[in-house]
N, C-alpha and C positions, 0 to 999 in steps of 0.2 A: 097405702096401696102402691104398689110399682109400676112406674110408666110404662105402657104396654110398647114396645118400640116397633116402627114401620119397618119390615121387613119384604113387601113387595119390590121386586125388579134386584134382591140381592143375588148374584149368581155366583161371586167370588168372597172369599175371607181370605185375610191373608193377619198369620199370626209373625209378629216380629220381634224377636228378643231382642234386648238392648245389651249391647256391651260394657262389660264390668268397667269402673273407670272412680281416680279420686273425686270429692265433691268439695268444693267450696263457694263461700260468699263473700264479695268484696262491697265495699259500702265507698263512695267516692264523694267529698262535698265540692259542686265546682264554684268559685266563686263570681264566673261573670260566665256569658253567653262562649265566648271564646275557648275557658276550663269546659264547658258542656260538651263542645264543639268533638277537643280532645279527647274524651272517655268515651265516648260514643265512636271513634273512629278508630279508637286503639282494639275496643271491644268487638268492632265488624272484623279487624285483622284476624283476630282469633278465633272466627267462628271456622277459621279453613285445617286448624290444630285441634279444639276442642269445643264440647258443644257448651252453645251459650244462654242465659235465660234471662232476658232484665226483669228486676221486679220492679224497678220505680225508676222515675224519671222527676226532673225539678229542676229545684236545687241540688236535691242528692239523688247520685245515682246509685243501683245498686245492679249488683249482676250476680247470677247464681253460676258457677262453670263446673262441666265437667270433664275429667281428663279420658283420656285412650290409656286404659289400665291402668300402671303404677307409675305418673309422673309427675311424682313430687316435686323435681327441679323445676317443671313448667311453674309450678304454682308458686316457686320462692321468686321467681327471675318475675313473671305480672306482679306481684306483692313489692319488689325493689323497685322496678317500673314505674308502679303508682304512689311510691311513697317519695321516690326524689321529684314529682315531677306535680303532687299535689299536697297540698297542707293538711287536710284530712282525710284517712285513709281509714278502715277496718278491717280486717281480712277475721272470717270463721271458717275454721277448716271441717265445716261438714254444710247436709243440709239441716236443719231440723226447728221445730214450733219457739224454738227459743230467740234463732237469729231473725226469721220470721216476724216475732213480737215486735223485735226494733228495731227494724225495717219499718214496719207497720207505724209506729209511734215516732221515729227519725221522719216520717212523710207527712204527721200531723203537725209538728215541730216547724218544719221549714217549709209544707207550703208544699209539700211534693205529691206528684201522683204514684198513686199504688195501682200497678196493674194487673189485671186480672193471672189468676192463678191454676193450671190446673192439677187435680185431684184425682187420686183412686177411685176408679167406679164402682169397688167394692166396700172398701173401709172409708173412704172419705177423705184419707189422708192428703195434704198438701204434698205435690209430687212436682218439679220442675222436671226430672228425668224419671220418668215411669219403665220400672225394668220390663214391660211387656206390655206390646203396644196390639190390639186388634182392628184390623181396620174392613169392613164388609163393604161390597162395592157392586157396580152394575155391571154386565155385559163388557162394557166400554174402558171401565176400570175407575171411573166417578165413585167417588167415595159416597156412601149414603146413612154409614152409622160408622163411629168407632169407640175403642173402650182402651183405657189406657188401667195398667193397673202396677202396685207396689212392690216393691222385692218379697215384704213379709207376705203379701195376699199372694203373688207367683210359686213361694216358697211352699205356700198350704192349699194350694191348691195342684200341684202337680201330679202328674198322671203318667202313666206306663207306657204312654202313645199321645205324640203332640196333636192328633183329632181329639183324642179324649181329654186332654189336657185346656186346648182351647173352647173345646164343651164345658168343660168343669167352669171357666173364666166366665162365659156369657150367663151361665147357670145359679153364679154368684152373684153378679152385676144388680146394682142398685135399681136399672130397668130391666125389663122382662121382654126378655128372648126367647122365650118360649114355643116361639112359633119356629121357632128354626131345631127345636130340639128332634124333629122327626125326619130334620132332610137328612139326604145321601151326600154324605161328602169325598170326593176323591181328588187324591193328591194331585196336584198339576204342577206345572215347572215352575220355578220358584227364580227370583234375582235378588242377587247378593245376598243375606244372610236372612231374609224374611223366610217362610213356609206358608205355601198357598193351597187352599184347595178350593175345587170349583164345586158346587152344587148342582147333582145330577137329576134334571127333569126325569119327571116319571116314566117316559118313552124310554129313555135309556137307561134305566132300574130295572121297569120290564124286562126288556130286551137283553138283559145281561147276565136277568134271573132264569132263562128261559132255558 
């Protein structure tokens, strides 16, 4: 059965598509507190170029990145970076259940922590960057649900019009939205590349149907 989601005091949705970009995973062993120190601070620098995702932390660390479209240079210059500067390196040039696994078993290995991961709220899939993010909020703009969801689930559920589009997304979702399937939604102003709309009280439905 599908978790029924709290949907009181939501007045805004705001649907936000992610920017296309390369993916990769780098795996770092640090050998003392001081190698730890380093990959963790090299990895904060980059969060101002690309986005960042750690998945483990320990002994090895590991970090999921992604680029601002096609930059592949980015991704050979951190891989030269990490390899004159530590003795075990990995680099996988995607994201996917494979690199995952040995991430996952490299943490049972050495003692490391695996940190939590999130997933498509439709398929399940493990998603460090989820291409379409939905985020429902209050009055004030306090987030009070959101739904990230996969390129391939964005891709099958697309729609003629981004209300219908983000209907289709809540519609799929592994909780149950269903109680927002009957509001009024209109467009309202939007920042930087998200699309908002705000949920129109019955007063102003009436009032506009009149």
């Amino acid at each position: 059965m599908r978790r029924r989601m709290p949907t009181k005091g939501i007045s805004q949705i705001w649907l936000d598509p992610q920017p296309q970009g390369l993916r990769a995973v780098y795996l770092v062993e640090a050998r003392d507190q001081e190698e730890a120190l380093e990959v963790e601070d090299l990895f904060a620098e980059l969060e101002t170029d690309l986005q960042v995702r750690q998945l483990c932390r320990g002994k090895l660390f590991s970090y999921a990145v992604k680029t601002q479209h096609d930059q592949q240079q980015t991704l050979l210059e951190l891989e030269q970076a990490l390899r004159s500067n530590f003795g075990f390196v990995i680099l996988h040039r995607s994201f996917d259940d494979v690199i995952y696994k040995i991430v996952s078993e490299l943490c049972v290995d050495t003692g490391s922590d695996l940190l939590p991961m999130t997933h498509c709220d439709i398929c399940g899939k493990l998603e460090p960057f989820p291409d379409t993010v939905i985020n429902l909020a209050d009055r004030g703009g306090a987030t009070i649900a959101s739904g990230a969801y996969c390129g391939v689930c964005t891709a099958a559920f697309a729609a003629t019009s981004n209300k219908e589009f983000l209907l289709s997304l809540l519609h799929a979702d592994t909780r149950d939205f269903s109680a927002l399937e009957s509001a009024e939604l209109v467009r309202a102003r939007s920042r930087k590349q998200d699309i908002r709309f705000r949920i129109q009280s019955r007063a102003e439905h009436a009032a506009a149907n009149n």
